[in-house]
C-alpha atoms as a printed R data frame, in Angstrom:
   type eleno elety resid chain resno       x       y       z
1  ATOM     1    CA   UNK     A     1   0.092 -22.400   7.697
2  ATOM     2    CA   UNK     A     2  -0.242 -21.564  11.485
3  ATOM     3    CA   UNK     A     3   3.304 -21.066  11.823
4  ATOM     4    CA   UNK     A     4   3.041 -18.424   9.060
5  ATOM     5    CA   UNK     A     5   0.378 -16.398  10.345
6  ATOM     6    CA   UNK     A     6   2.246 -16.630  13.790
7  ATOM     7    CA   UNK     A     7   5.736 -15.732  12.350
8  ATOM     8    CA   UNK     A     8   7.887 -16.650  15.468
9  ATOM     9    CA   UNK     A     9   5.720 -15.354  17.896
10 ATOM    10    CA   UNK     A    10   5.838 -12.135  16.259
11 ATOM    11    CA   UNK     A    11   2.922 -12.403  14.047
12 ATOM    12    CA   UNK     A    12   0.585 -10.151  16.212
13 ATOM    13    CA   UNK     A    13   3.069  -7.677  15.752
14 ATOM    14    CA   UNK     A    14   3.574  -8.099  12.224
15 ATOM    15    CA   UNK     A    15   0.328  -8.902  10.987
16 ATOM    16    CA   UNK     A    16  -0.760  -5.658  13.121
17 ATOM    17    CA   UNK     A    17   1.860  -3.530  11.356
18 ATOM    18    CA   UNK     A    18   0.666  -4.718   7.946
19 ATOM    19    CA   UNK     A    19  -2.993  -3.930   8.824
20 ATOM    20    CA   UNK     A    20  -2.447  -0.278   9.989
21 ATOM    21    CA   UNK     A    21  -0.132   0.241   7.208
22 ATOM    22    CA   UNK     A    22  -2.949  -0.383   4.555
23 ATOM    23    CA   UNK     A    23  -5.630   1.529   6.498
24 ATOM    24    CA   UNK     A    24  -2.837   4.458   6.318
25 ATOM    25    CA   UNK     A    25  -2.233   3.675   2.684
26 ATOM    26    CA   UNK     A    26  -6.079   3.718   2.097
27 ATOM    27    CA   UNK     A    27  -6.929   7.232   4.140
28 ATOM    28    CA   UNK     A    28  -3.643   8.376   1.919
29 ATOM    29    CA   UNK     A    29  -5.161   7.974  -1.101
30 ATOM    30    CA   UNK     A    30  -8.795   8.841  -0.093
31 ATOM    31    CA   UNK     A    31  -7.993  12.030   1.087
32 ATOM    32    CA   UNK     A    32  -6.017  12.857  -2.185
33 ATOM    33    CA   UNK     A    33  -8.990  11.836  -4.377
34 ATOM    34    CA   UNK     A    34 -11.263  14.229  -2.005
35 ATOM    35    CA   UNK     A    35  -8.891  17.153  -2.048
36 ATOM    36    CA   UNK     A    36  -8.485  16.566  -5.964
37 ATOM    37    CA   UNK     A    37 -12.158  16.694  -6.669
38 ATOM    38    CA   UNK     A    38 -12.397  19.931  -4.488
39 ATOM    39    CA   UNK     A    39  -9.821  21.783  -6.539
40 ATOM    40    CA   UNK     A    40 -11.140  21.058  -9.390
41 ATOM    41    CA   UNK     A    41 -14.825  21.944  -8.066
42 ATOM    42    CA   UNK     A    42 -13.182  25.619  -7.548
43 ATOM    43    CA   UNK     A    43 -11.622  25.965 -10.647
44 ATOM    44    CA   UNK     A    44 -14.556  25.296 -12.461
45 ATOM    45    CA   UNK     A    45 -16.224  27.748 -10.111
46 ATOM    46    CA   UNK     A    46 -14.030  30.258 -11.227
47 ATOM    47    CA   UNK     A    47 -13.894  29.495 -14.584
48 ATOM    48    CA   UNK     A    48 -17.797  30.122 -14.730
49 ATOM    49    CA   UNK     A    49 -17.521  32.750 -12.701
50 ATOM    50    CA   UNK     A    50 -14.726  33.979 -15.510
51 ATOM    51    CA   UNK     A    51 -17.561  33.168 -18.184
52 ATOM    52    CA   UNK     A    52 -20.029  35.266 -16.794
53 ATOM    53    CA   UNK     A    53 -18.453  38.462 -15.450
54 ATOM    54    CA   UNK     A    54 -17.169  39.087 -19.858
């Protein structure tokens, strides 16, 4: 098991790479959620604002 998690002395390195690649991964799709719910905040905006100017 330890020589997994130290992977030929390398397993800072790897285990490092892995880490940061999720937290990328993670702010990836967190942003695209956000910047989904704000388009579809302004389209209903202007959909109501559509609404109320007939």
């Amino acid at each position: 098991m330890t020589e997994m998690f130290a992977m030929g002395n390398y397993g800072a390195y790897v285990w490092s790479s892995f880490g940061l690649t999720a937290i990328v991964m993670l702010a990836c799709v967190a942003q695209a959620r956000s910047r989904q719910r704000t388009v579809y905040q302004q389209i209903e905006t202007r959909l109501k604002a559509m609404e109320s100017a007939e």
